[in-house]
C-alpha positions in Angstrom: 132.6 102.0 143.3 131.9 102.6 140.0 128.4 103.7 140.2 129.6 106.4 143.1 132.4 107.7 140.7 130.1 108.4 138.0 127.6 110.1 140.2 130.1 112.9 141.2 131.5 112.8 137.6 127.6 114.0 136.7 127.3 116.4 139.7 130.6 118.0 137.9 128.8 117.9 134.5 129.2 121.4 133.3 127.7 121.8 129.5 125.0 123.6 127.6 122.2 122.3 125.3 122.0 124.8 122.3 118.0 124.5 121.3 118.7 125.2 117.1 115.7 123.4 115.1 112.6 121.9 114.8 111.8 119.6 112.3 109.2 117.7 110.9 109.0 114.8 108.6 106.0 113.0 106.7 106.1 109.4 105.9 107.6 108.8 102.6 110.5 111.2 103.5 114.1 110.9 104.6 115.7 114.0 106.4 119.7 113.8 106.0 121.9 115.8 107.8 125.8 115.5 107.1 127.6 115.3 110.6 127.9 117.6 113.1 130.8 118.9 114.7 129.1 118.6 118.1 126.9 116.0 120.2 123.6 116.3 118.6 120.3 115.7 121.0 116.5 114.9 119.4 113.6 115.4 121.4 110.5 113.3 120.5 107.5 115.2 120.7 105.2 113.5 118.2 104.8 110.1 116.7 107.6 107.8 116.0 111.4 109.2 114.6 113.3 105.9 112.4 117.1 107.2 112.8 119.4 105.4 110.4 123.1 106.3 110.7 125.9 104.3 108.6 127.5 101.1 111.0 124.8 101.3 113.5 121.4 99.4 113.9 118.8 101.4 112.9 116.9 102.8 115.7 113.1 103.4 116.3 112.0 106.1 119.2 108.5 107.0 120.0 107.3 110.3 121.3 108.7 111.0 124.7 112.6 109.6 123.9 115.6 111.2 123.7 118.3 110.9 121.2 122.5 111.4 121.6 124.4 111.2 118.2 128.1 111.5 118.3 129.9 114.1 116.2 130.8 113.7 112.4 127.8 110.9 111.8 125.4 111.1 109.0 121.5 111.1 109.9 118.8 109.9 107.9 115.7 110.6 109.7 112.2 109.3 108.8 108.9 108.9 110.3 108.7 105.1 108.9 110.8 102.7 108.2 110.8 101.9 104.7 112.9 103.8 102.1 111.7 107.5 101.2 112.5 110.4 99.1 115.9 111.8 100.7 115.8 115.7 101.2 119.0 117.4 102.2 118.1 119.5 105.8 120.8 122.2 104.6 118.4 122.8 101.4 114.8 122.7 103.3 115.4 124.9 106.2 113.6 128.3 107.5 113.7 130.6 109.7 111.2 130.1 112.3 109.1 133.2 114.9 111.1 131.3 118.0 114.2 131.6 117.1 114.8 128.3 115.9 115.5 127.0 113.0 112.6 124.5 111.2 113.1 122.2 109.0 110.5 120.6 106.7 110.5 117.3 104.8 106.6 116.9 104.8 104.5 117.6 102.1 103.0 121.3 103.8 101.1 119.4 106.9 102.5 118.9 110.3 104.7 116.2 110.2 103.9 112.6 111.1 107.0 112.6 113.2 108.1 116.1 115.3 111.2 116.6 116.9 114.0 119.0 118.2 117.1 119.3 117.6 120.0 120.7 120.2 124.2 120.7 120.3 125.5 119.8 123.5 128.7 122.0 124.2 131.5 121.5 127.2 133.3 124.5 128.1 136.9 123.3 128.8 136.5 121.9 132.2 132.8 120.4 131.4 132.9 116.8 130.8 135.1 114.7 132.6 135.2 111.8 129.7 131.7 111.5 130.1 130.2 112.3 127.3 133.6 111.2 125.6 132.5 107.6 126.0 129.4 107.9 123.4 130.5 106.8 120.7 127.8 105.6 118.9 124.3 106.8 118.5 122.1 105.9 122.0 118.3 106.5 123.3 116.1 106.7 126.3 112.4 107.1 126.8 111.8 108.8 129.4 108.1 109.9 129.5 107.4 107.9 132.5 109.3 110.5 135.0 107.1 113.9 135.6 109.8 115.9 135.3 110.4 114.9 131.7 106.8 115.3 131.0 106.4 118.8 132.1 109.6 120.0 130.2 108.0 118.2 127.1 104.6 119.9 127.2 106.7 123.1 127.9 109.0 123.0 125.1 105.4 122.3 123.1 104.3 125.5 124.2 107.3 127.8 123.3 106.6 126.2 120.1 103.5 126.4 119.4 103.3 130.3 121.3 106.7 131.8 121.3 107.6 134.4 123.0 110.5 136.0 124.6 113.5 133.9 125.1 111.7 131.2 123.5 115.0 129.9 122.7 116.7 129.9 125.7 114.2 128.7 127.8 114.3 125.3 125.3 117.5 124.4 126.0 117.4 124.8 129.5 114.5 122.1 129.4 116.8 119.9 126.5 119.6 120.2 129.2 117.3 118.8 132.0 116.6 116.1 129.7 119.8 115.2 128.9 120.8 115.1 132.3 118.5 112.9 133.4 119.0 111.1 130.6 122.8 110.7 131.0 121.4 109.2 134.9 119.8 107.0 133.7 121.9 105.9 130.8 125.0 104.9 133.2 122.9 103.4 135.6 122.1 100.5 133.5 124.3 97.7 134.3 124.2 96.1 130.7 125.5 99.4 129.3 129.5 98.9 129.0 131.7 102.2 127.9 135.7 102.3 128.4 135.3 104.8 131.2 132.4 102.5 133.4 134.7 99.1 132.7 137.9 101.0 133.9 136.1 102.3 136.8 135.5 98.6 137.8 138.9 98.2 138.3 139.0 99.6 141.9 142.6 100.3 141.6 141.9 103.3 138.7 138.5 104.4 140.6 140.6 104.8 144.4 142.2 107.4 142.2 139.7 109.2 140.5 137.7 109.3 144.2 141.1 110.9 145.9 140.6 113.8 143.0 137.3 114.3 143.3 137.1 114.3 147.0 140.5 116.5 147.9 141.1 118.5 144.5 143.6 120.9 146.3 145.6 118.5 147.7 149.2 117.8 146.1 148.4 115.2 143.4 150.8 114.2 141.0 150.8 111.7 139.0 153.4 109.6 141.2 151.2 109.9 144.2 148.3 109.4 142.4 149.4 106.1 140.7 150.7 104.8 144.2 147.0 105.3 145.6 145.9 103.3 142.7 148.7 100.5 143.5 149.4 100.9 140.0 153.1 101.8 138.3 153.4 105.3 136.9 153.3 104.3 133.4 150.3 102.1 133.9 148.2 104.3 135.8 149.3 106.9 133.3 147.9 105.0 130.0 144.7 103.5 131.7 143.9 106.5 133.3 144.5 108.6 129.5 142.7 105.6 127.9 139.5 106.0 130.3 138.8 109.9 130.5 140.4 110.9 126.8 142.8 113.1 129.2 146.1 112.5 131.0 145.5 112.6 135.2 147.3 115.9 135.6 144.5 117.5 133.2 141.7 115.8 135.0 143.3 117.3 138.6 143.1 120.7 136.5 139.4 120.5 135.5 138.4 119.1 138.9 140.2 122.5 140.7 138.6 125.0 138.3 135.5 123.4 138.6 135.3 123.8 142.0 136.7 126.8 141.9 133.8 128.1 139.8 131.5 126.7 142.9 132.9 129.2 145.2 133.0 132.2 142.6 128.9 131.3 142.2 127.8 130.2 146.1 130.5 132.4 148.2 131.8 135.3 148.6 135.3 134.5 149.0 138.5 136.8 147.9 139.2 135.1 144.4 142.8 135.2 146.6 141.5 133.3 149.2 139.6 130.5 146.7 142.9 129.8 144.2 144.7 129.1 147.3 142.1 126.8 148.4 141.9 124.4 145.5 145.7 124.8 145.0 147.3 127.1 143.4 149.9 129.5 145.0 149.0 132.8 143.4 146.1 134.6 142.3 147.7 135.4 139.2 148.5 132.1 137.9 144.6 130.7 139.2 143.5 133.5 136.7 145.4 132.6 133.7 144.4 128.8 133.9 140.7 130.1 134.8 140.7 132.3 131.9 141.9 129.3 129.9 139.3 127.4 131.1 136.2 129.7 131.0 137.0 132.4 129.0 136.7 134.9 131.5 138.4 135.6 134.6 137.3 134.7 137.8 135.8 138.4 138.6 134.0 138.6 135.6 132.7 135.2 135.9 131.4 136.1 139.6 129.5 139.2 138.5 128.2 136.9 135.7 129.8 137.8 133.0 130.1 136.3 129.1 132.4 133.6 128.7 134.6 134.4 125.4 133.9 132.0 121.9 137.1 130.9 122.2 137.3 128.8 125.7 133.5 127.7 124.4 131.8 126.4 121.9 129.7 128.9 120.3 126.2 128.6 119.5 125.0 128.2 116.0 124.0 130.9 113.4 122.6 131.1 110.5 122.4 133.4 107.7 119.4 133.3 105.6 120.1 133.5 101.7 118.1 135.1 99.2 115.9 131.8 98.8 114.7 131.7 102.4 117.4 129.0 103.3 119.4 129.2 106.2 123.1 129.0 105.3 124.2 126.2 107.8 123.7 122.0 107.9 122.3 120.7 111.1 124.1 121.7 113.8 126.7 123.2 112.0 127.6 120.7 109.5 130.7 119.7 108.3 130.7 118.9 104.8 
């Protein structure tokens, strides 16, 4: 049950990967970057990245792996193990011809260890707890599937010859990557989050499954909990516990979701679609997609701009007089 529950939750998946830097490190060197207000992904793409952040297990990832690191965690990053000469990314950063940011802790060569770096961002209706269960620091390798492969040596090439929308076309590879990474990642059966062991409990996942499947239908959380043979207040707090939302909330995203389906595959009266997933006026279905999105559901058909507000937006940076780029990784908080 569990495993089928998470596989719609990823079809649902709605975020964006934010390609921002490369960076390279020599032996002998630590790379620090203070936390980041968002999920930050590393991409392997030569020799071996040692990751060290404070109350984990260090970790060890060869070319080819991918990285997730929760917000608001400090990163040392080195291309060995042993201690090193720390350098502060915010003070050794550049602008760089693709658009990205680079930053360098080597001694003017290539780096013994090359990576880059993205910020995964859900728009309000994105994750569905997901991503809300990583909580700590976790890695695939995944140069075994062709798929990964090719999006490496393709990122390599943007890289190494830039050109036009360089930086865009990155993180649509990163976000393939992390997709398949997140597939693989909840697949394992000796990988235990609070969302995958409350989904064992078949009373919570009959629930989630009604949702999913019928997401106009009249849910509440009184119908909802009797589905799940639960009491109100139980099904309530488990459900909260599991998905970092209450169940009214996830019946919202699951709608708007949908509803942003039909906006993109069909060419349904925007009438005709909010009263499809449940809402009884076009008005109010435009206020809670405007919430959601940033944009109403018009704009968002003809493909529109979502606003900053309703999502994350993707990082800047300012250079200052030195050549330094007046941002942390990934936007760091200080």
């Amino acid at each position: 049950m569990e495993q089928q529950i998470v596989d719609r939750l990823l079809t649902t998946l709605d975020v964006a990967v934010e390609a921002f830097a490369l960076c390279r490190v020599d032996r002998g060197f630590k790379l620090v970057a203070r936390g980041s207000a968002d999920i930050e992904v590393h991409y392997v793409l030569s020799g071996t990245l040692h990751l060290d952040v404070p109350g984990n297990e260090p970790m060890k990832c060869d070319a080819g792996s991918i990285v997730l690191v929760p917000p608001y965690l400090r990163q040392s990053m080195g291309a060995d193990s042993g201690a090193g000469r720390e350098l502060l990314a915010v003070d050794n950063c550049t602008p760089a011809p693709n658009g990205l940011i680079q930053f360098d802790a080597t001694n003017g060569g290539h780096g013994d260890v090359q990576f880059v770096c993205g910020l995964i961002s859900a728009n309000i209706s994105g994750s569905f707890g997901l991503l809300d269960t990583v909580r700590r620091p976790i890695s695939e390798k995944l140069d075994d599937l062709p798929i990964v492969r090719l999006c490496y040596e393709m990122m390599q090439a943007e890289i190494q010859r830039p050109g036009l929308g360089s930086r865009a076309l990155t993180g649509a590879l990163m976000k393939t990557c992390v997709l398949v990474m997140l597939r693989r990642h909840f697949s394992r059966s000796d990988y235990e989050t609070s969302l995958l062991s409350t989904l064992r409990d078949p009373r919570l996942g009959k629930a989630v499954a009604a949702v999913l499947d019928k997401p106009a239908a009249r849910h509440s959380v009184a119908a909802l909990a009797s589905i799940a043979g639960m009491s109100r207040s139980a099904f309530a707090r488990e459900f909260s516990h599991a998905f970092a939302m209450s169940p009214m909330a996830f019946v919202a995203k699951t709608r708007l979701h949908h509803a942003a389906e039909l906006l993109q595959s069909t060419n349904m009266p925007v009438k005709v679609i909010a009263a499809s997933i449940g809402f009884s006026s076009r008005s109010h279905f435009s206020r809670a997609f405007r919430d959601a999105y940033g944009t109403d559901p018009s704009a968002y058909r003809r493909g529109e701009p979502e606003a900053e507000s309703a999502i994350t937006a993707p990082p800047s940076a300012s250079v200052r007089p030195n050549g330094h780029a007046d941002y942390d990784m990934g936007r760091a908080a200080a």
